[in-house]
TORRO-441307 format. One record per residue (C-alpha): x, y, z. Coordinates in pm, whole numbers, plus 50000, padded with zeros to 5 digits. Layout:
N
     c1     c2     c3
      X      Y      Z
...
REM end
This chain:
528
     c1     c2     c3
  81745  63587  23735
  81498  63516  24026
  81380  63162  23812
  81730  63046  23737
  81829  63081  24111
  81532  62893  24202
  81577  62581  23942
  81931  62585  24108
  81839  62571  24457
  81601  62271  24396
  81888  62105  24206
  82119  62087  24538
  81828  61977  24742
  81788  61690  24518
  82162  61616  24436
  82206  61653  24866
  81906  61381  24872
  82050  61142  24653
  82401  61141  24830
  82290  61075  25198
  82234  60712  25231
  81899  60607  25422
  81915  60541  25803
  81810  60197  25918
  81601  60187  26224
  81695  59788  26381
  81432  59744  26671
  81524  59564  27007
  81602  59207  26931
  81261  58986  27106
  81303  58650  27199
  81107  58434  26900
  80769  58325  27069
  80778  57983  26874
  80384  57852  26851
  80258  58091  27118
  80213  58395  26880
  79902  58251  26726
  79731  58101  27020
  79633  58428  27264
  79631  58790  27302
  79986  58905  27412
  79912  59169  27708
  80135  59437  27864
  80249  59429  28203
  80242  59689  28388
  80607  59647  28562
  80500  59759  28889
  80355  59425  28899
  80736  59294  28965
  80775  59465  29325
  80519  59201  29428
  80699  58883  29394
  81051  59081  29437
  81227  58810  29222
  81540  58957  28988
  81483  58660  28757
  81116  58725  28706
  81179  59088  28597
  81477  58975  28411
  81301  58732  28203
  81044  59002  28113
  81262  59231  27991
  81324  58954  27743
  80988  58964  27576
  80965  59366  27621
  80716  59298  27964
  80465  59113  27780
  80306  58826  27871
  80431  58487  27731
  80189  58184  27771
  79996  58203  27550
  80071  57822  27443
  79821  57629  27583
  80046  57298  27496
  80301  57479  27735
  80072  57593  27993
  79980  57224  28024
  80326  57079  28027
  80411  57328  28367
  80103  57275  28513
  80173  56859  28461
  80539  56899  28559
  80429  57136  28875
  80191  56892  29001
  80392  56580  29002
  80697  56758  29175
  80662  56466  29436
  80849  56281  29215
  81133  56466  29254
  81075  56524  29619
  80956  56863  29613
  80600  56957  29711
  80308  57066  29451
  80197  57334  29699
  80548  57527  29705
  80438  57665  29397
  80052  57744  29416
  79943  57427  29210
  79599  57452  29274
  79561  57862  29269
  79753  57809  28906
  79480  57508  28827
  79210  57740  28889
  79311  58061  28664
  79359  57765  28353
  79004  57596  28395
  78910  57969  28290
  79176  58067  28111
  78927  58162  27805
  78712  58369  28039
  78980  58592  28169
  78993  58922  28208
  79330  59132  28072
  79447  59195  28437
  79317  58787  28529
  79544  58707  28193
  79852  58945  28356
  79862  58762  28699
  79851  58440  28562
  80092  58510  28355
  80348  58649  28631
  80239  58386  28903
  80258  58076  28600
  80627  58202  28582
  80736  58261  28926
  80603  57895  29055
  80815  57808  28715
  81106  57984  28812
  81120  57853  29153
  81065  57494  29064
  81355  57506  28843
  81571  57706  29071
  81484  57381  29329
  81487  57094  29078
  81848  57201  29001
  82033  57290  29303
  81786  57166  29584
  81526  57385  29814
  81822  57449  30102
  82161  57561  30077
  82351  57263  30291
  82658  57522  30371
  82394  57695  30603
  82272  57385  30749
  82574  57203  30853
  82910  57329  30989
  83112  57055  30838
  82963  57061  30479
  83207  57184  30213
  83042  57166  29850
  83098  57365  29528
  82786  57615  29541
  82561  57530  29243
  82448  57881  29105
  82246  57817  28798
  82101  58070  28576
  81784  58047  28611
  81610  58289  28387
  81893  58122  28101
  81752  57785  28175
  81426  57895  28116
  81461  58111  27814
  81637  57780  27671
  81311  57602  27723
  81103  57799  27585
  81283  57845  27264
  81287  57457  27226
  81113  57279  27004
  81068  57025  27279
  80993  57177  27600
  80926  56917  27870
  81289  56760  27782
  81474  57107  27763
  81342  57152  28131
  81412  56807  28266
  81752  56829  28166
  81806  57107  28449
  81736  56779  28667
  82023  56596  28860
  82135  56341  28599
  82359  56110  28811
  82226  55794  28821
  82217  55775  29207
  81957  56075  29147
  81735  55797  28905
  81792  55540  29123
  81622  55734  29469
  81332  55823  29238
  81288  55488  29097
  81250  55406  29491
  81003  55680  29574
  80751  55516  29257
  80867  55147  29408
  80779  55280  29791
  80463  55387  29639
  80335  55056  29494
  80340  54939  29852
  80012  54956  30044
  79897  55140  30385
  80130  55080  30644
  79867  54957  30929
  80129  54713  31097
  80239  54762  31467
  80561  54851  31613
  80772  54563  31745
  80947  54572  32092
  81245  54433  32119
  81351  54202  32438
  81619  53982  32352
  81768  53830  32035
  81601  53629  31872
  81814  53322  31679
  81700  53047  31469
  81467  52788  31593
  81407  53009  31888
  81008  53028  31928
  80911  53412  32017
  80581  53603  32002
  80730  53887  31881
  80788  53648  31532
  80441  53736  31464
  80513  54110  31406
  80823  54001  31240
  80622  53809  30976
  80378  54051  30941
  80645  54311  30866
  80895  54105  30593
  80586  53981  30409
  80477  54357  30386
  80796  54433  30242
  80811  54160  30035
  81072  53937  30170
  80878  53683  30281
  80634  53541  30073
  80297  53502  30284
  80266  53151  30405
  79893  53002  30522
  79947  53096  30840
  80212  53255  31075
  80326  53086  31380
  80582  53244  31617
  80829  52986  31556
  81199  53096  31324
  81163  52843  31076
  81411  52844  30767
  81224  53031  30573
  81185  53312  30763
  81528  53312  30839
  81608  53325  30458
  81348  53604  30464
  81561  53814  30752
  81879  53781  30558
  81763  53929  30249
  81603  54211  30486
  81935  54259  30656
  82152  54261  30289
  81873  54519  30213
  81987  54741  30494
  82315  54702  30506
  82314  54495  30815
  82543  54191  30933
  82326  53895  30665
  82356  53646  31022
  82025  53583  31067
  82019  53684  31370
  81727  53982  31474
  81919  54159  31707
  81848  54526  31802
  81954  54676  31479
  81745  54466  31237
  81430  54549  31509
  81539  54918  31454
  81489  54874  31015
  81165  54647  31064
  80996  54937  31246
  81068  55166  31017
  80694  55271  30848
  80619  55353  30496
  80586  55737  30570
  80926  55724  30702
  81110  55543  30420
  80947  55787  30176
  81075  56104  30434
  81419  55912  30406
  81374  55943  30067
  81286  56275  29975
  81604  56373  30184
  81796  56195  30020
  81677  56337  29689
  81712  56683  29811
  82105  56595  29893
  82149  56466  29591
  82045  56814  29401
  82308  56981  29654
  82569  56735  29461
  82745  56850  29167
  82672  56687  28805
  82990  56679  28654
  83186  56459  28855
  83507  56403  28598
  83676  56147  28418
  83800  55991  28696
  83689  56018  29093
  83676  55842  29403
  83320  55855  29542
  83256  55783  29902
  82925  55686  30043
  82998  55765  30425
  82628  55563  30613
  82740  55260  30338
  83120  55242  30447
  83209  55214  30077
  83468  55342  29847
  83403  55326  29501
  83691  55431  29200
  83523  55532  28897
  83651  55581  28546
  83478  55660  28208
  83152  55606  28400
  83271  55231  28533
  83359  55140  28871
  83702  55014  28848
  83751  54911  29239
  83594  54931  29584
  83725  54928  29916
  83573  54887  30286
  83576  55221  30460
  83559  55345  30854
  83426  55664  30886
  83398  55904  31142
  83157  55791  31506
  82860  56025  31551
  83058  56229  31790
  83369  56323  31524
  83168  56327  31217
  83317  56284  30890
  83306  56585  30716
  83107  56593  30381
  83298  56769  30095
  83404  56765  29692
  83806  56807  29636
  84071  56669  29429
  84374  56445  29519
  84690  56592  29565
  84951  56320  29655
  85040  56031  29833
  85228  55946  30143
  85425  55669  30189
  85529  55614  30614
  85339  55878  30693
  85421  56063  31017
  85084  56174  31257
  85032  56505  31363
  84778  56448  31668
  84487  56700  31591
  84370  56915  31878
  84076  56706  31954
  84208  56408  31991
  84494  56611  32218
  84238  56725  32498
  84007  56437  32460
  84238  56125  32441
  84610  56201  32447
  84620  56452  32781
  84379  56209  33004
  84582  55882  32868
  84928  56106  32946
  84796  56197  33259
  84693  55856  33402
  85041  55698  33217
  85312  55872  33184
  85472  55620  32960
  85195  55613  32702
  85351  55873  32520
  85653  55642  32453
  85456  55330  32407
  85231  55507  32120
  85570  55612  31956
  85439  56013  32024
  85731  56259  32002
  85596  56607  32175
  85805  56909  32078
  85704  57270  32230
  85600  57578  32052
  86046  57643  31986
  86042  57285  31798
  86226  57165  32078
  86174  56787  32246
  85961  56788  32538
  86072  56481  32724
  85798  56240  32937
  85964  56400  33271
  85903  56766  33152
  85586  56732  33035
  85342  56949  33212
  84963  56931  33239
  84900  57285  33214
  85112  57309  32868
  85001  56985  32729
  84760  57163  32468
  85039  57423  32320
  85262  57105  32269
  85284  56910  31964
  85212  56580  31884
  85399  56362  31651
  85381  55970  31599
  85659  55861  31429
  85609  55622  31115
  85579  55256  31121
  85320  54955  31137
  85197  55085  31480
  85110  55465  31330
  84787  55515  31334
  84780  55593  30973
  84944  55323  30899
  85207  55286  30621
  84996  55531  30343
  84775  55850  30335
  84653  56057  30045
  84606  56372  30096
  84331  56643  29926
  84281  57023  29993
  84050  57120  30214
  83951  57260  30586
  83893  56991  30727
  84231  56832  30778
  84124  56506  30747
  84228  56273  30415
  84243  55866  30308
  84490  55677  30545
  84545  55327  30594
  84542  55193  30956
  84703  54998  31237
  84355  54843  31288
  84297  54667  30958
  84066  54372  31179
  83793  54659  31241
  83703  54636  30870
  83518  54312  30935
  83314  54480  31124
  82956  54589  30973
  82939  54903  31191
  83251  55110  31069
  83142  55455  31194
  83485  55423  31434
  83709  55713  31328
  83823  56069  31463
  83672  56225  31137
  83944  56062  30837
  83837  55786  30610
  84067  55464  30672
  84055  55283  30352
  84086  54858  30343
  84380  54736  30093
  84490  55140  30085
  84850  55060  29893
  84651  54870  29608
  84467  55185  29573
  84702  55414  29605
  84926  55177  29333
  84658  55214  29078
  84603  55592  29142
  85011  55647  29083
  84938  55420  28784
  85346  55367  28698
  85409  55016  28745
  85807  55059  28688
  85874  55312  28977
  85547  55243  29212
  85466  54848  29169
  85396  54678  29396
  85746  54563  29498
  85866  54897  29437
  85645  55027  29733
  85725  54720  29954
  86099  54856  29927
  85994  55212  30038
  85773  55100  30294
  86049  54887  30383
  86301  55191  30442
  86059  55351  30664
  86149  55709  30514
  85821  55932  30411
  85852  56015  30102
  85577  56210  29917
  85418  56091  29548
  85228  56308  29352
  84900  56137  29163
  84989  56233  28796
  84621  56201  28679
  84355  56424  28761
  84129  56219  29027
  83828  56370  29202
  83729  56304  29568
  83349  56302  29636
  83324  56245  30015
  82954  56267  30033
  82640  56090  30218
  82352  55922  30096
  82107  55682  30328
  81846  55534  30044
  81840  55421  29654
  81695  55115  29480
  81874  54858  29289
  81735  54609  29050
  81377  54646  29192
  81452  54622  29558
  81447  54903  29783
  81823  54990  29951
  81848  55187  30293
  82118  55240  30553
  82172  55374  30890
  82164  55706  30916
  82451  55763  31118
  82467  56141  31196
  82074  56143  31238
  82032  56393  30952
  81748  56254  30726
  81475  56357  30971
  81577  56664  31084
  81666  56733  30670
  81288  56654  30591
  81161  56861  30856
  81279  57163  30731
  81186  57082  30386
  80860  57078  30477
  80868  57415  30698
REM end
């Protein structure tokens, strides 16, 4: 009895064994390790380690590999190293991210001790980390720099970019495709390795006294040589004499083109202003502008209006071609046009004016004050804070700022006969003007802070881009009638009002006038 209740025991164990299926054990996903898991010993870190470079994305990309160390490719460890010292291409500086204290630990790298091999490891990743984190939305955040800056914030993921890397098969280009691609972007660093060819700047600063025309024999022509053959736009003749000879005025137009000055020939005070400009200051221009240009978005859509605000130019782009351009005036250095990214809205056809409150206190109350008639001359209509009309002989000083200002539409508005509008703080937008001669002028920083556009209804025709109801005789009829009438822009168009001072082009290096004095004081605090 005892046996057979035995042998049946053991046969339910068995029979309980073979009906319970087996428990698979998955472990934690790791990130694959490509080519490194053959070249070095893979270390633990201890993870208090972390609370020493207090970076989120450091731990983060850690906890990908289970806190082990990662480099052990030596083909990788060269590629960061390369890409880390020759950051001055992109405008950054090697030492940001410990170049030569990362240089050291690799001369050695086979002589290392475990806790050598851990720091390494950790500081070879933050300097990485960092680098990227710059490369692909700049070193400063421009919203806390400037007041009137209004840009889509560029968060990129970091630790995702450089997971991505390190699982490609091709490294260096997985990592330089975090870079700004725009070809703007290309263009300023094909002028940082052009500025570069160039050699010491030892030449001496030229005063200016008085214009200087062609013909004209001055001593300061000497300088003036010296300076265009340096940057070669004048080849070097035998010998320099102080006399402006044709060649030399050739030489001075292709400087001026170059800088976006009047192409007269005439050295004036302006073209003084670009000669003296050193070497070491072109390349600071240049580094600022590169760091801008990492602030700027990638994507920029099918179609957009980009606006250069220190080149007064308009450019309509679409599949990647420039379809137009226009003449711009821009804001004066004391009503700054703002820089932003937006999207048009619509288009306004006799536009009415709105006086903003600056131009109120700074222009409309002292003109009102000293002639009480300018109101009526300028076409204003003032209404108080009821909606009601405010006649010339009831306005008053003391309420002139709660009134309202309205300039009825017509050839003498100051918007002239079109505006389009775009969302943002700002209140400014694209407006045509009553001053159309001021686009011959070279320096167009002129406005209260809006962007009058040259030839505004043949832009604003091809951005309604319905040539039954808005050709052009269509909108010579509604201008004609004087109503405003809104238009909505049926295709989605992009507004890039944005500022750039330097770039190259075909070999030759380009530079403007920085007009709200922003490239030095931008390089400064690069540098800090």
């Amino acid at each position: 009895m005892y046996k057979l209740l035995l042998f049946c025991l053991i046969l339910l164990m068995v029979s309980c064994k073979n009906d319970t299926p087996a428990i698979k054990i998955t472990p934690p996903k790791r990130i694959s390790r490509g080519d490194t898991i053959t070249e070095g010993r893979i270390l633990k870190i201890d993870t208090l380690l972390y609370s020493k470079y207090n970076s989120p994305t450091l731990t983060a990309f850690y906890q990908k590999f289970e806190n082990e160390t990662v480099w052990q490719s030596a083909k990788k460890r060269a590629l960061i190293l390369a890409e880390l010292s020759q950051a001055e291409n992109e405008g950054l500086n090697p030492s940001d991210y410990h170049i030569k204290k990362l240089n050291a630990f690799e001369k050695k790298f086979s002589s290392l001790s475990d806790k050598e091999m851990v720091n390494y490891d950790l500081l070879l990743t933050y300097n990485l980390q960092k680098y990227i984190r710059h490369i692909s939305q700049g070193k400063l955040n421009p919203m806390a720099l400037y007041k009137n800056w209004e840009l889509n914030p560029k968060k990129n993921d970091v630790v995702k970019i450089l997971l991505n890397s390190y699982k490609s098969t091709d490294f260096w280009a997985s990592l330089d495709s975090c870079k700004p691609q725009h070809l703007v972007y290309k263009r300023l660093k094909s002028a940082l390795v052009l500025l570069n060819t160039f050699p010491k700047d030892t030449l001496k600063k030229i005063t200016f006294e008085a214009k200087i025309i062609p013909n004209d024999t001055n001593n300061a022509l000497l300088k003036i040589k010296q300076k265009l053959v340096y940057w070669n736009d004048l080849k070097k003749p035998d010998s320099l004499t102080n006399i402006y000879d044709s060649r030399t005025v050739t030489a001075i137009k292709k400087f001026q083109t170059r800088h976006g000055l009047a192409a007269d020939g005439v050295i004036g005070k302006g073209t003084i202003a670009a000669l003296n400009f050193t070497k070491e200051q072109r390349r600071q221009q240049i580094v600022a502008n590169l760091e801008r240009w990492k602030w700027y978005q990638q994507d920029l859509g099918k179609q957009y209006l980009i606006i250069n605000i220190p080149d007064y130019s308009l450019h309509v782009v679409h599949d990647n071609d420039t379809i137009r351009t226009h003449k711009i005036i821009v804001g004066s250095a004391k009503r700054k046009t703002p820089v932003l990214s937006s999207k048009l809205s619509y288009a306004v056809f006799n536009p009415t004016w709105t006086v903003p409150p600056t131009i109120i206190k700074e222009d409309v109350i002292p003109a009102t004050l000293k002639n009480r008639n300018y109101l009526a001359e300028k076409n204003i209509t003032v209404y108080d804070a009821n909606g009601n009309v405010v006649e010339a002989s009831h306005w008053k000083a003391s309420r002139a700022r709660g009134y309202r200002y309205v300039q009825s539409p017509g050839t003498y508005n100051s918007l002239g006969m079109v505006k389009l509008i775009f969302p943002n703080r700002f209140s400014v937008y694209l407006h045509d003007t009553n001053h159309r001669d001021y686009f011959d002028k070279t320096n167009r920083s002129l406005s209260s802070g809006c962007v009058r556009v040259d030839n505004p209804l043949e832009l604003t025709a091809y951005l309604l881009n319905d040539t039954i109801q808005y050709s052009k005789t269509k909108i010579a009829d509604i201008l004609k009638d004087g109503k405003t009438q809104n238009v909505r822009i049926p295709s989605e168009t992009y507004l890039y009002l944005w500022y750039w001072t330097a770039w190259s082009e075909e070999g030759k290096l380009i530079f403007r006038d920085d007009i709200y004095d922003l490239d030095e004081e931008l390089y400064k605090k690069l540098r800090n």
